[in-house]
SEKELUM-573660 format. One record per residue (C-alpha): residue in three letters; x, y, z. Coordinates in steps of 0.25 Angstrom, whole numbers, plus 2048, in hexadecimal, padded with zeros to 3 digits. Example, Ala and Ser with C-alpha at 12.3 -4.5 7.8 and 13.67 -1.06 7.14 Angstrom:
# SEKELUM-573660
@fifi:Ala&x:831&y:7EE&z:81F
@fifi:Ser&x:837&y:7FC&z:81D
//
This chain:
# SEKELUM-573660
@fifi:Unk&x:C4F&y:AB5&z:E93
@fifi:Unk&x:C5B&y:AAF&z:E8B
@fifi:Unk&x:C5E&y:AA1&z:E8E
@fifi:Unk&x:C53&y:A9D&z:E95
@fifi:Unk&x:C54&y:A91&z:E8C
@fifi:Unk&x:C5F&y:A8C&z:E97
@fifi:Unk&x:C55&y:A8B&z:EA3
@fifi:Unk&x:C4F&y:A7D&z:EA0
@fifi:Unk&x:C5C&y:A77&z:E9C
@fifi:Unk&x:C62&y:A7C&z:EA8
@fifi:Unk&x:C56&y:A78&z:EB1
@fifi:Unk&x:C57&y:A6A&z:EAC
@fifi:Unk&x:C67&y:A69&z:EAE
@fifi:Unk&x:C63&y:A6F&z:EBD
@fifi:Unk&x:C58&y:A65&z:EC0
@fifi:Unk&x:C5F&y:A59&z:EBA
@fifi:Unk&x:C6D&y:A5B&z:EC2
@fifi:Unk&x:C66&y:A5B&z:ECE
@fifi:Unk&x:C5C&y:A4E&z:ECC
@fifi:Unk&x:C6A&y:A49&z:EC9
@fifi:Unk&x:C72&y:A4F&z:ED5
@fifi:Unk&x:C68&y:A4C&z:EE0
@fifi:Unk&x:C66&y:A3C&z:EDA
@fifi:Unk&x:C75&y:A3B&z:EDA
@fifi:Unk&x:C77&y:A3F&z:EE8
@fifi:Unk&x:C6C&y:A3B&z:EEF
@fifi:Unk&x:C6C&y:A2C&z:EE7
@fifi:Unk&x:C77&y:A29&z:EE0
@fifi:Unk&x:C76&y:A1A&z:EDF
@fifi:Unk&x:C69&y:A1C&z:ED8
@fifi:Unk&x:C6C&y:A29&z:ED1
@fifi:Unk&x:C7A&y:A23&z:EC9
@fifi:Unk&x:C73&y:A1B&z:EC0
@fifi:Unk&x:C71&y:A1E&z:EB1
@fifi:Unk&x:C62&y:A19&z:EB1
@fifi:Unk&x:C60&y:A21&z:EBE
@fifi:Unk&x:C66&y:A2F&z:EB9
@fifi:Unk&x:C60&y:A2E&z:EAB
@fifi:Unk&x:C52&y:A2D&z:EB1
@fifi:Unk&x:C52&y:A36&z:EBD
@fifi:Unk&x:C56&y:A42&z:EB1
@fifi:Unk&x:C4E&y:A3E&z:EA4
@fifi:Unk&x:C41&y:A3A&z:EAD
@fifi:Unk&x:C43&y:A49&z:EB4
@fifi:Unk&x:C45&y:A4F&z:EA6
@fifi:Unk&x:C39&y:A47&z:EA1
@fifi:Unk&x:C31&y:A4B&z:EAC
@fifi:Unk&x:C35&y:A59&z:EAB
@fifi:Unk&x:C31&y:A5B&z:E9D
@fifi:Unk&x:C25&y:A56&z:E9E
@fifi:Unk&x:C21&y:A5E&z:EA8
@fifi:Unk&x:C26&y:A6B&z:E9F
@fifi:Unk&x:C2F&y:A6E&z:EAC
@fifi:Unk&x:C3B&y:A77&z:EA7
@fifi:Unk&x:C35&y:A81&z:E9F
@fifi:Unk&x:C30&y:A8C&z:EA7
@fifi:Unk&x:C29&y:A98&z:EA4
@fifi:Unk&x:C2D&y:AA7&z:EA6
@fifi:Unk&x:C21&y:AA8&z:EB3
@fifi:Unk&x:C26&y:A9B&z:EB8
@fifi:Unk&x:C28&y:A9C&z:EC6
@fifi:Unk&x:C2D&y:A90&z:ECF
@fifi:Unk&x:C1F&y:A8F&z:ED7
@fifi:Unk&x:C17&y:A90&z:ECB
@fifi:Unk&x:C1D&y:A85&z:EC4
@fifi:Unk&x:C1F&y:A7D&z:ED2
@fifi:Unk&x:C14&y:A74&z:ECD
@fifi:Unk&x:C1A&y:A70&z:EC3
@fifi:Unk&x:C28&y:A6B&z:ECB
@fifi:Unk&x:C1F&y:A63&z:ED4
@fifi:Unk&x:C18&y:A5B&z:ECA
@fifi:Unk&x:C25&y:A5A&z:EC3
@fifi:Unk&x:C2C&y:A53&z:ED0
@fifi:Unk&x:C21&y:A4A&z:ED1
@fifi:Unk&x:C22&y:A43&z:EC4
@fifi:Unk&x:C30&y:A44&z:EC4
@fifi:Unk&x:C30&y:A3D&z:ED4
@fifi:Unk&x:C25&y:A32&z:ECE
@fifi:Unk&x:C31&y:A30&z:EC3
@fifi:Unk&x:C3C&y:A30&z:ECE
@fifi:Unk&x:C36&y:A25&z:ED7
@fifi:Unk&x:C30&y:A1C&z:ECC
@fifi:Unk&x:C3D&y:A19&z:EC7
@fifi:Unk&x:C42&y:A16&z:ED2
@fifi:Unk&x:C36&y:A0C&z:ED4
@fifi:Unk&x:C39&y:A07&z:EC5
@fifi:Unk&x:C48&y:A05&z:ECA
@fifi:Unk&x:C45&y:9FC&z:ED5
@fifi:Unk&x:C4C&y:A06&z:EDF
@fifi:Unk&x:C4B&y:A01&z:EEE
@fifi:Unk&x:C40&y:A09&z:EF6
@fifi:Unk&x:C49&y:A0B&z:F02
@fifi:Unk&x:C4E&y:A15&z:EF6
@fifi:Unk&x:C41&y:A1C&z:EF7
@fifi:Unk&x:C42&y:A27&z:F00
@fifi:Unk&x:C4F&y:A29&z:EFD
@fifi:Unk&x:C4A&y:A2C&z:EEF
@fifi:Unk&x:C3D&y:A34&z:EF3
@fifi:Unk&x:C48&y:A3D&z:EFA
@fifi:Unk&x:C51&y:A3E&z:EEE
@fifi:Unk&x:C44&y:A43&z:EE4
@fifi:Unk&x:C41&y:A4C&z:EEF
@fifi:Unk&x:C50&y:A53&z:EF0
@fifi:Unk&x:C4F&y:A53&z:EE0
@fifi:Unk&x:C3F&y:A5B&z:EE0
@fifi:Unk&x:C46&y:A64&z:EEB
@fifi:Unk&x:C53&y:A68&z:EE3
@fifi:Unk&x:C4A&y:A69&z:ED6
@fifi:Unk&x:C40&y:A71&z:EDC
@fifi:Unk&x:C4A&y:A79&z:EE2
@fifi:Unk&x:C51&y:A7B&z:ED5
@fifi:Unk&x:C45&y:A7F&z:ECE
@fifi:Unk&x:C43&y:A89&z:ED9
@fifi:Unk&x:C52&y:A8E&z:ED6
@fifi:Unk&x:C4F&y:A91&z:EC7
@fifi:Unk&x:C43&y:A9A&z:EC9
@fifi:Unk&x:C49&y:AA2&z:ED3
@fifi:Unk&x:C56&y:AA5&z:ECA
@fifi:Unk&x:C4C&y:AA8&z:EBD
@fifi:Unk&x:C45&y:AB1&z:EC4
@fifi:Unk&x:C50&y:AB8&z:ECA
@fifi:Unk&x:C58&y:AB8&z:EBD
@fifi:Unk&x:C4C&y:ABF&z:EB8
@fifi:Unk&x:C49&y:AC8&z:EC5
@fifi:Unk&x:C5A&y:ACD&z:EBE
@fifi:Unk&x:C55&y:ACF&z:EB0
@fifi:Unk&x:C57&y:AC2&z:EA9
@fifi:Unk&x:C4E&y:AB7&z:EA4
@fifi:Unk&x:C43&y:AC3&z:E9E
@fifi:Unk&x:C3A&y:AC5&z:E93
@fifi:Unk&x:C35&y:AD2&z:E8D
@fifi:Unk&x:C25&y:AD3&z:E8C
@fifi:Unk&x:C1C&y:ADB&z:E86
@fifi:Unk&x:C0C&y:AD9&z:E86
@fifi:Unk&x:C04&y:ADE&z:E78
@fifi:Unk&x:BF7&y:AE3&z:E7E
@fifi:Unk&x:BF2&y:AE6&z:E8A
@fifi:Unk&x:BE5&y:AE0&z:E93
@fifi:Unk&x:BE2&y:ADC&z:E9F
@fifi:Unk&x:BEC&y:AD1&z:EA0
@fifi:Unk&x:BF9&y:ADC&z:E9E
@fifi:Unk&x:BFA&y:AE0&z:EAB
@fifi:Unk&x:BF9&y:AD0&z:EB1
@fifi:Unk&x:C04&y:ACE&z:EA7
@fifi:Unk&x:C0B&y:ADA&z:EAB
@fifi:Unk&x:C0D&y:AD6&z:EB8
@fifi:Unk&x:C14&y:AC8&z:EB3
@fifi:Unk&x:C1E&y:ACD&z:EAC
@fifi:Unk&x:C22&y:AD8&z:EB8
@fifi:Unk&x:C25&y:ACA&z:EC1
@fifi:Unk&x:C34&y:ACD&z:EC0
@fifi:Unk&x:C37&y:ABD&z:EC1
@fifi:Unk&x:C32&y:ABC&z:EB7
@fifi:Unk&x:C38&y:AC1&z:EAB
@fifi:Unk&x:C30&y:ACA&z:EA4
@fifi:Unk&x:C32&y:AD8&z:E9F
@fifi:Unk&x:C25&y:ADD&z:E9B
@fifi:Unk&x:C28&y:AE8&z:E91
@fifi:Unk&x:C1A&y:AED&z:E90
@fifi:Unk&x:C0F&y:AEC&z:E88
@fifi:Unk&x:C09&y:AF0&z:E7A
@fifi:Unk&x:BF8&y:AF5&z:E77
@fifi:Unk&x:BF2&y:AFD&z:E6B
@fifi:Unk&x:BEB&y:B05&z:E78
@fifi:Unk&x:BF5&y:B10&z:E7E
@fifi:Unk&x:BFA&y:B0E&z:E8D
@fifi:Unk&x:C02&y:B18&z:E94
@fifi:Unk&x:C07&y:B0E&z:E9C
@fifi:Unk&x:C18&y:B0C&z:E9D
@fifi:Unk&x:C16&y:AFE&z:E98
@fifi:Unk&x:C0D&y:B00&z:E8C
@fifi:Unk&x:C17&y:AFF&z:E7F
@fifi:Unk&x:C0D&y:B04&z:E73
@fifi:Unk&x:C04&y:AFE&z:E6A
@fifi:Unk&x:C04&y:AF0&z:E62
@fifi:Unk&x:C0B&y:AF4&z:E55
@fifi:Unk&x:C15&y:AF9&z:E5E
@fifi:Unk&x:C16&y:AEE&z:E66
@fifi:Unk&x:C1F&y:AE4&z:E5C
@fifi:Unk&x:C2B&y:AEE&z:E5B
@fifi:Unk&x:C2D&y:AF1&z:E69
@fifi:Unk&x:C2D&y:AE1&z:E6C
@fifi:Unk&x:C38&y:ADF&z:E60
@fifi:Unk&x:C3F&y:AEA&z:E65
@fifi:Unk&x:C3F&y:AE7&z:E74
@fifi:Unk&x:C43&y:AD7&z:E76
@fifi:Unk&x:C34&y:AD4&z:E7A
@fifi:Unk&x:C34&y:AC6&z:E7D
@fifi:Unk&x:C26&y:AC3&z:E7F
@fifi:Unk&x:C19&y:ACB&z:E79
@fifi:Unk&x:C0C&y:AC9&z:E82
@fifi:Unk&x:BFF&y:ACB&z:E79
@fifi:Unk&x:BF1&y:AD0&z:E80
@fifi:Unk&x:BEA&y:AC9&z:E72
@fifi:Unk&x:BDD&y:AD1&z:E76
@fifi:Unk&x:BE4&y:ADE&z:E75
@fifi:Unk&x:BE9&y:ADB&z:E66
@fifi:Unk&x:BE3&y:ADA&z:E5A
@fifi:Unk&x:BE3&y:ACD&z:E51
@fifi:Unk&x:BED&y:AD2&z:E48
@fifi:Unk&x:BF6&y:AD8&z:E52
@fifi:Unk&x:BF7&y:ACB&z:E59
@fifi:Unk&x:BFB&y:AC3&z:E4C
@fifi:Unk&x:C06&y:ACD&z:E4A
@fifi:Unk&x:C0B&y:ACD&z:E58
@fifi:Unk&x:C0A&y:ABD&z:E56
@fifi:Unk&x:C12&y:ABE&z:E4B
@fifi:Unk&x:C1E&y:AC7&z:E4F
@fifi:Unk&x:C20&y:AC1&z:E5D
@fifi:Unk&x:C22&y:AB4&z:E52
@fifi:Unk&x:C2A&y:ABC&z:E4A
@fifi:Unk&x:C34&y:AC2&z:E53
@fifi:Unk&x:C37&y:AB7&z:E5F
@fifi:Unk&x:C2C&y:ABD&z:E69
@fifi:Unk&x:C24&y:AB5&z:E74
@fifi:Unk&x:C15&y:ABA&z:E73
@fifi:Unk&x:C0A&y:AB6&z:E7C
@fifi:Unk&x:BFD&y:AB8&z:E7A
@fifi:Unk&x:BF2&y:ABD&z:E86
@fifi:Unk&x:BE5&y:AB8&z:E82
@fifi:Unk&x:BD9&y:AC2&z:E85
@fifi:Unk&x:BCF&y:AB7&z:E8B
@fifi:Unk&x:BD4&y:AB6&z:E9A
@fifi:Unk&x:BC8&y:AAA&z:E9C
@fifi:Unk&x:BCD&y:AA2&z:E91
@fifi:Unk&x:BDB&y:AA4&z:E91
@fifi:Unk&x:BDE&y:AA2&z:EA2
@fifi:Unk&x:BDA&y:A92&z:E9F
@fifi:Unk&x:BE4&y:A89&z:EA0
@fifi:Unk&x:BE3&y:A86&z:E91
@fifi:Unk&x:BEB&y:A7D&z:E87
@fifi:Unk&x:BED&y:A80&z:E78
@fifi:Unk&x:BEA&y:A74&z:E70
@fifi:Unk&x:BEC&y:A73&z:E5F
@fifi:Unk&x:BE1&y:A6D&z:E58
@fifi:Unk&x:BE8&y:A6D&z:E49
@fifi:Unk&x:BED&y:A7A&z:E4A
@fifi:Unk&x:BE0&y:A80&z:E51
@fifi:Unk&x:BE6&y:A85&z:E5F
@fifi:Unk&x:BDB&y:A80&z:E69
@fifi:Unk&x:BDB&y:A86&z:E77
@fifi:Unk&x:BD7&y:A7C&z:E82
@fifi:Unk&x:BD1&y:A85&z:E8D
@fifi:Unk&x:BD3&y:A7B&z:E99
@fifi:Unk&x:BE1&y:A73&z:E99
@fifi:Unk&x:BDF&y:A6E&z:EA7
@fifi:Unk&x:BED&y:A68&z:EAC
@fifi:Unk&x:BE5&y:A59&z:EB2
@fifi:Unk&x:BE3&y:A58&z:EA2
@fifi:Unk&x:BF0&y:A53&z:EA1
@fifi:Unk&x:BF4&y:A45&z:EA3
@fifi:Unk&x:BFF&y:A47&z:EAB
@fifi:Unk&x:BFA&y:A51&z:EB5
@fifi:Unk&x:BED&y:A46&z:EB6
@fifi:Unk&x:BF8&y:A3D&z:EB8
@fifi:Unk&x:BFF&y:A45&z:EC4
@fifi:Unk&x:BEF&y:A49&z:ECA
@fifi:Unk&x:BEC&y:A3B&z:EC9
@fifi:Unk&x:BF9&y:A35&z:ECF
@fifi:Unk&x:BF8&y:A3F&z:EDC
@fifi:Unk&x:BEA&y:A3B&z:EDD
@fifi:Unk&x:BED&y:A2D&z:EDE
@fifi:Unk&x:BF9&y:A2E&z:EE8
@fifi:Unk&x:BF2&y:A38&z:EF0
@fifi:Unk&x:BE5&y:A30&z:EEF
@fifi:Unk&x:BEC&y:A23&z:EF4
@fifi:Unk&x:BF4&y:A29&z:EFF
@fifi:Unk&x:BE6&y:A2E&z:F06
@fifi:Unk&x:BDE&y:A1F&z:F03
@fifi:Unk&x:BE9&y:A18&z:F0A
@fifi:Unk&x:BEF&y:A22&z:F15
@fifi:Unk&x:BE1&y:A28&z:F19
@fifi:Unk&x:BD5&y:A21&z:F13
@fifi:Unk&x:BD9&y:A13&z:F16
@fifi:Unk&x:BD7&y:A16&z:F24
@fifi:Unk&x:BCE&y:A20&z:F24
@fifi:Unk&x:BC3&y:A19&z:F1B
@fifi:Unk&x:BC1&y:A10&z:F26
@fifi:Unk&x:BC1&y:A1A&z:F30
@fifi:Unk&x:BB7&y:A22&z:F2B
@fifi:Unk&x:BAE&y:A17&z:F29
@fifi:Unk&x:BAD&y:A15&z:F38
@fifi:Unk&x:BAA&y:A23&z:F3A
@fifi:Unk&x:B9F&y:A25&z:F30
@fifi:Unk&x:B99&y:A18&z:F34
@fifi:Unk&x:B99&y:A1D&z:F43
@fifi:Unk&x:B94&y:A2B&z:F3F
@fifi:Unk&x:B88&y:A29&z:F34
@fifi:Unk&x:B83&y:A20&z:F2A
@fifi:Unk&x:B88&y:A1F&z:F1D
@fifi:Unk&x:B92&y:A19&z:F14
@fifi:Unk&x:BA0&y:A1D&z:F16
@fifi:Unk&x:BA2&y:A23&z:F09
@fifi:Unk&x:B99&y:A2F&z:F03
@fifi:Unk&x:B9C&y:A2D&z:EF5
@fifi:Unk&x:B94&y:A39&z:EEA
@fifi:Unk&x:B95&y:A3A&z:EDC
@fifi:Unk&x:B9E&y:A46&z:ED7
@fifi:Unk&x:BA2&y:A4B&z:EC9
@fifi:Unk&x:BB1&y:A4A&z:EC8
@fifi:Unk&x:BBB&y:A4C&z:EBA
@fifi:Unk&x:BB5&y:A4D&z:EAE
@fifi:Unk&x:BA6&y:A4E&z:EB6
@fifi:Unk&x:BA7&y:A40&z:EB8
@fifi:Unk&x:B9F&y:A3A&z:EC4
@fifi:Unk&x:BA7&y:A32&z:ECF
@fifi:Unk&x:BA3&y:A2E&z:EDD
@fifi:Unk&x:BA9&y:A37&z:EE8
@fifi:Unk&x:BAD&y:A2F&z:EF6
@fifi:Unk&x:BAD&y:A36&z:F03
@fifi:Unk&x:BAC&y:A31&z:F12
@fifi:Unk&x:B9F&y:A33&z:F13
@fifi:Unk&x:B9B&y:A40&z:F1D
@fifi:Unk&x:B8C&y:A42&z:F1D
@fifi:Unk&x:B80&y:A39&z:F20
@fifi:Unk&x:B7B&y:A32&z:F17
@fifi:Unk&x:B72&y:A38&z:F0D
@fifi:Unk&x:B6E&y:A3A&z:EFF
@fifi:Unk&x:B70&y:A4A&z:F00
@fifi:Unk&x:B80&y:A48&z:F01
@fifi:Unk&x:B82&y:A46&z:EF3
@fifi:Unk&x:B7B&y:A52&z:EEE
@fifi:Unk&x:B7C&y:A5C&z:EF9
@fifi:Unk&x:B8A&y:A62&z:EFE
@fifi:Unk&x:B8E&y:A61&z:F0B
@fifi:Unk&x:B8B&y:A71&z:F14
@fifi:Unk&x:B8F&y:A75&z:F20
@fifi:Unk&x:B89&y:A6F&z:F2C
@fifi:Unk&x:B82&y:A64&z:F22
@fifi:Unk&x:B7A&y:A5A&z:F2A
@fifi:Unk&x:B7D&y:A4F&z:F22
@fifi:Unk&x:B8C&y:A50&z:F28
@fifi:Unk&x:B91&y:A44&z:F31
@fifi:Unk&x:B99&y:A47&z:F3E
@fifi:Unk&x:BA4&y:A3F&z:F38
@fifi:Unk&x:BA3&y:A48&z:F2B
@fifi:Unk&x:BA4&y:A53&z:F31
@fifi:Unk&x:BB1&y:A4E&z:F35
@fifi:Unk&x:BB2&y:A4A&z:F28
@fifi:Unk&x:BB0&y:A56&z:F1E
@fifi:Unk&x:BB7&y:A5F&z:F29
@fifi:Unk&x:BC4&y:A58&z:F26
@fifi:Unk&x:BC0&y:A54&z:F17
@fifi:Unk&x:BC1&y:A46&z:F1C
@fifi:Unk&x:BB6&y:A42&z:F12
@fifi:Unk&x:BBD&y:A44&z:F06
@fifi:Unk&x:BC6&y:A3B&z:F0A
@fifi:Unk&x:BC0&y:A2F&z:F01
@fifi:Unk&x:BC2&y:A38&z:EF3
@fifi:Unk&x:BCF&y:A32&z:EF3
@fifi:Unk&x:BCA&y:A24&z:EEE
@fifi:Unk&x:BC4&y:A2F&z:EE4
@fifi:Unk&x:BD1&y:A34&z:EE1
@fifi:Unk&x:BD7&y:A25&z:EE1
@fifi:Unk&x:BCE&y:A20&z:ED7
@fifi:Unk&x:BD0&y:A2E&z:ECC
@fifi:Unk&x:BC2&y:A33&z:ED1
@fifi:Unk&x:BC7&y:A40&z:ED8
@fifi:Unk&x:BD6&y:A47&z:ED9
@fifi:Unk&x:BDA&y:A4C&z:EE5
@fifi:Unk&x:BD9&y:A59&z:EE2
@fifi:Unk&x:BD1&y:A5F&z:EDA
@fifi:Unk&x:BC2&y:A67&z:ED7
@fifi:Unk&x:BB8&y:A5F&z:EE3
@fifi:Unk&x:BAD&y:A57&z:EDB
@fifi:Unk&x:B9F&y:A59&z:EDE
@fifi:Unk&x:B92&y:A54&z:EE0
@fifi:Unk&x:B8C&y:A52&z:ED1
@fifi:Unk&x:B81&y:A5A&z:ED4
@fifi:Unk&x:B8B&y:A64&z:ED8
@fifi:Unk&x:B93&y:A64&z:ECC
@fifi:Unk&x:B84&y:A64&z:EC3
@fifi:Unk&x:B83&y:A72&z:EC9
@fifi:Unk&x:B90&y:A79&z:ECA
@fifi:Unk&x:B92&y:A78&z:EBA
@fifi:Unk&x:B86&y:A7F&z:EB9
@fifi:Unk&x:B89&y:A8A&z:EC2
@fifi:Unk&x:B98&y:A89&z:EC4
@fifi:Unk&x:BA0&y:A8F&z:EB7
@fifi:Unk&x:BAB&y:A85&z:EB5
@fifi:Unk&x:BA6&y:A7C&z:EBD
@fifi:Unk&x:BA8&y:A6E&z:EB4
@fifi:Unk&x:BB8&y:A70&z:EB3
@fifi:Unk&x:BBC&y:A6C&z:EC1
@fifi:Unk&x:BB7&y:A5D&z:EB9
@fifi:Unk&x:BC2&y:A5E&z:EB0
@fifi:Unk&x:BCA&y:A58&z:EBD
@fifi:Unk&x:BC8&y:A4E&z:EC7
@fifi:Unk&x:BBF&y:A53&z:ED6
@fifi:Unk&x:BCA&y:A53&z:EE2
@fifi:Unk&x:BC9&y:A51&z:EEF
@fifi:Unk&x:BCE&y:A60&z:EEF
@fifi:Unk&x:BD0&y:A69&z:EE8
@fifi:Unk&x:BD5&y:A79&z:EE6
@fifi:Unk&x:BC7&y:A7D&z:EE8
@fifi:Unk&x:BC7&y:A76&z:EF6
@fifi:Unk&x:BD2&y:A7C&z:EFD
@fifi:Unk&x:BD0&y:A89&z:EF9
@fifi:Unk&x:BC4&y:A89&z:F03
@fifi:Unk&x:BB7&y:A84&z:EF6
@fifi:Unk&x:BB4&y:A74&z:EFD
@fifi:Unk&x:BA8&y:A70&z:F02
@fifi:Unk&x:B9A&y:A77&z:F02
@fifi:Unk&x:B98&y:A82&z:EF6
@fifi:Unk&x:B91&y:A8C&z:EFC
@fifi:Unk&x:B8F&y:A98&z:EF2
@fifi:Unk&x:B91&y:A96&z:EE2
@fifi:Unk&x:B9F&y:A9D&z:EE6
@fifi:Unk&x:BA4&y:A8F&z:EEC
@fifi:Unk&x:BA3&y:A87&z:EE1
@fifi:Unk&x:BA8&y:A94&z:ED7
@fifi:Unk&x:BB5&y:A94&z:EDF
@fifi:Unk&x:BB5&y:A86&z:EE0
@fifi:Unk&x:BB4&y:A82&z:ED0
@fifi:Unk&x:BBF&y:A8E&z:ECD
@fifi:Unk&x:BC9&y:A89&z:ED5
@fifi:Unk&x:BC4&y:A79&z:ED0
@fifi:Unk&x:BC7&y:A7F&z:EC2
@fifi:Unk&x:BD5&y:A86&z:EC7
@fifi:Unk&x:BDA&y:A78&z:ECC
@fifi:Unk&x:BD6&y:A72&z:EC0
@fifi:Unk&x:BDC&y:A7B&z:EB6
@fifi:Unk&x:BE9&y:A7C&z:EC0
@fifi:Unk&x:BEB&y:A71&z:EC4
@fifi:Unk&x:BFA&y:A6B&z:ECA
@fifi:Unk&x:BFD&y:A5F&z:ED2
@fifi:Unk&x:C03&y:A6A&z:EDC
@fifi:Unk&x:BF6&y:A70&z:EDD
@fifi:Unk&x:BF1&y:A61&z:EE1
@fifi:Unk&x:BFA&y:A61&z:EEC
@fifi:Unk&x:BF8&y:A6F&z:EF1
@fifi:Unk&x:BE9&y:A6D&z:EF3
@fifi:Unk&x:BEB&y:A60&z:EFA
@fifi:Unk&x:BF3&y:A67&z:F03
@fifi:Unk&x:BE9&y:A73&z:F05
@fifi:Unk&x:BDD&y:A6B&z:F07
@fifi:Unk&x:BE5&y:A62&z:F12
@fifi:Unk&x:BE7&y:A6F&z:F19
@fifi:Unk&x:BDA&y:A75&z:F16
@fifi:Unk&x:BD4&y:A67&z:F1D
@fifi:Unk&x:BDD&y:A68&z:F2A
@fifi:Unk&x:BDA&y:A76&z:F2A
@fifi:Unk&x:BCB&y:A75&z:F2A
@fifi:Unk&x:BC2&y:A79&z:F1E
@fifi:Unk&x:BB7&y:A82&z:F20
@fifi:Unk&x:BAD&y:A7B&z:F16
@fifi:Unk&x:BB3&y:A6D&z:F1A
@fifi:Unk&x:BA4&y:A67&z:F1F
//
């Protein structure tokens, strides 16, 4: 456990010596300027510190926190090449450059690989560990039990203390006997079940892990309140829990959403629908009567209304905007067959995306009548608003799109909406545009 204060200065020294290494080999007659060297470290260090990069936790592991790496390498990479714009450097120097960032991500990211496999093996030997005891015992001892036995870990679990008897090797005695043995046995952390302990009881716990250097955390008793993702905020000095800190509250994760949305948004208007547009309104022409648009009012963040654009893929009728589309539905051009087979239609929700309508991933937006019903019926319905509609979303490649068919559907549908809402990373984006692309060139049972 002993100086672990070393790992942050020592990660730092790490990552900075090979920012510098690989500048100074692969373009040294940029690198070797004083401006150039001070900026490639103080805007990593900046960058770095912002994100909260260096300090890790004890369940830390190098693909749980790979999210965090990416975004971190995407900043830093929009820092990397703007100064070179702002610097005037030639752009034959371009690719040369996009090569250097990427042997630097490569090197970092390899580092960073380096470090948790020699924690964890310097912990699988003995070292880096904590003693552990938990005060109380509910449902939640065995979960935690079966932590702290992860030997890469670094926990030694002790055992655990309850005014109820246990023959079990692992039970240690009651409360009043459970403050001795932690002073007399190096225990680092204590882990308090508060349910199991009387009001009085926890103030004294409280107070001696204060008074003797101990780590206590507490396990609240209320599983549905406390598994939100929840911030503490202090009104004076009243401690207020928010119950649902969502990570698109904050402006630079809006910031990094929005940016994706607009590159990605872009890329598709001028690379596919430019053409396509045109295309498509040939066909549609040839095929049925209609406008090439089908454009229908939808409920998008915050409930607010905005008009949703598709190529349009059914007769014309009034029935389209208040009735979802079933299989084998009559009102279904041949060309839209073609059309919602291949998700073609949906094509057109990039201006959405391009104007700040939609996202490109995220909860699908429906039909207002739609929406009028489910936040009656559905619980939980009204949070997939607290985002922007996508044009996918986690609910959609995990097989929910298209026609609901039993209350089920639309059940399964709003819990994963509500998932990506709470979870949501700009990993997570990119790993369900890359699902729904295969799921599309695949074949999608419910795509009609």
């Amino acid at each position: 456990m002993k100086k672990s204060y070393l790992i942050i200065p020592i990660s730092i020294g790490v990552h900075l010596t090979i920012i510098n290494i690989v500048l100074f080999y692969l373009t040294p007659q940029t690198y070797l300027n004083e401006i150039n060297i001070i900026y490639y470290n103080l805007s990593w260090l900046i960058i770095a510190y912002s994100f909260n990069f260096y300090p890790t936790r004890r369940k830390e592991r190098f693909l749980t926190n790979i999210h965090k790496v990416l975004q971190l390498y995407i900043v830093y990479g929009l820092s990397y090449f703007a100064f070179f714009a702002v610097r005037q450097f030639q752009s034959a120097m371009l690719q040369k450059q996009i090569y250097v960032f990427g042997v630097i991500c490569l090197c970092l990211l390899l580092s960073r690989a380096v470090f948790y496999s020699i924690r964890s093996r310097y912990r699988l030997v003995g070292g880096n560990f904590i003693n552990v005891v938990v005060i109380g015992r509910d449902r939640n001892l065995k979960k935690l039990r079966a932590i702290f036995d992860e030997p890469d870990l670094g926990y030694r679990y002790k055992g655990y203390f309850a005014n109820q008897y246990s023959p079990s090797p692992t039970y240690l005695g009651t409360f009043s006997e459970s403050l001795i043995y932690i002073q007399n046995n190096k225990i680092d952390e204590i882990y308090c079940t508060v349910s199991q302990l009387e009001r009085d009881e926890l103030k004294k716990l409280i107070d001696f892990a204060d008074n003797n250097f101990k780590k206590l955390k507490i396990i609240p008793d209320n599983k549905e309140v406390f598994t939100r993702a929840m911030s503490l905020e202090h009104y004076g000095t009243i401690p207020v829990l928010n119950l649902r800190e969502l990570p698109l509250e904050k402006e630079y994760n809006r910031a990094v959403k929005r940016s994706f949305d607009i590159i990605f948004s872009s890329f598709v208007i001028i690379f596919l629908l430019s053409w396509l547009t045109p295309l498509m309104f040939i066909l549609l022409k040839i095929d049925s009567k209609g406008d090439l648009f089908f454009k229908q009012k939808r409920h998008g963040v915050n409930r607010k209304v905005f008009f949703c654009y598709k190529f349009r893929s059914m007769t014309a009728s009034q029935s389209a905007h208040t009735a979802m589309t079933t299989l084998n539905d009559q009102r279904v051009t041949r060309i839209g067959k073609f059309m919602r087979m291949t998700s073609i239609d949906e094509l057109p929700q990039f201006y959405n995306v391009f104007l700040g309508h939609m996202s490109v991933v995220g909860p699908r937006p429906h039909m207002e009548i739609q929406t009028g019903e489910y936040q009656v019926s559905v619980d939980k319905y009204l949070v997939r608003h607290f985002v922007k509609p996508g044009i996918t979303g986690l609910a959609q490649v995990k097989g929910y799109r298209g026609e609901i068919i039993k209350k089920a559907d639309i059940v399964n549908r709003v819990r994963l909406d509500i998932f990506y809402v709470e979870k949501w990373t700009l990993l997570m984006d990119v790993q369900i545009v890359v699902q729904t692309v295969k799921n599309v060139l695949n074949g999608e049972e419910k795509a009609y």
